[in-house]
C-alpha positions in Angstrom: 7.9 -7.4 7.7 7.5 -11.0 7.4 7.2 -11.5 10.9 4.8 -9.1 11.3 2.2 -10.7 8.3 3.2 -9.0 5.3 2.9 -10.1 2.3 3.9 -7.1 0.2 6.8 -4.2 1.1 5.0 -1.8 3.2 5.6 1.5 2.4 6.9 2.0 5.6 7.9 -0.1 8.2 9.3 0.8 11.8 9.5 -2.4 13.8 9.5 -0.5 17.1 6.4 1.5 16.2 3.9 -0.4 14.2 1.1 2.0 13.8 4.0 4.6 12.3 2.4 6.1 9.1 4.6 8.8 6.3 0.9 10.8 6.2 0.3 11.6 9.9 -2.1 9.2 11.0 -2.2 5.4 11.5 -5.9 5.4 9.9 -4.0 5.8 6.6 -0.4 3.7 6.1 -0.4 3.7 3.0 -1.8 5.4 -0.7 0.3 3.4 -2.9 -2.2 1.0 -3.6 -5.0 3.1 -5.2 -2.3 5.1 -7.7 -0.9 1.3 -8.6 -4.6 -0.4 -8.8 -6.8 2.6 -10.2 -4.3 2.5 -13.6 -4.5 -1.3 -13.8 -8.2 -1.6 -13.1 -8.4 1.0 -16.2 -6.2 -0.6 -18.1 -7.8 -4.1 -18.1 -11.3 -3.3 -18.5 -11.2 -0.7 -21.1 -8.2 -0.5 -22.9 -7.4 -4.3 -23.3 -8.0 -6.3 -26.3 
């Protein structure tokens, strides 16, 4: 992955096919990131001190 520009774990990764995706299409790779940066976003701005 770190050959390949990541910076993050991917959520998946298949060196032999790079535009592999767990949802059926290589326009979407990944949802982790909006249920991990909704929460947060939330989190910070209106139930932070």
């Amino acid at each position: 992955m770190l050959d390949a520009g990541a910076d993050t774990f991917w959520e998946i990764f298949d060196p032999e096919d790079p535009t592999a995706s767990p949802y059926g299409s290589q326009l979407i790779n990944s949802y982790c990131h909006v249920w991990s940066g909704t929460p947060s976003y939330f989190i910070r701005n209106y139930f932070s001190d």
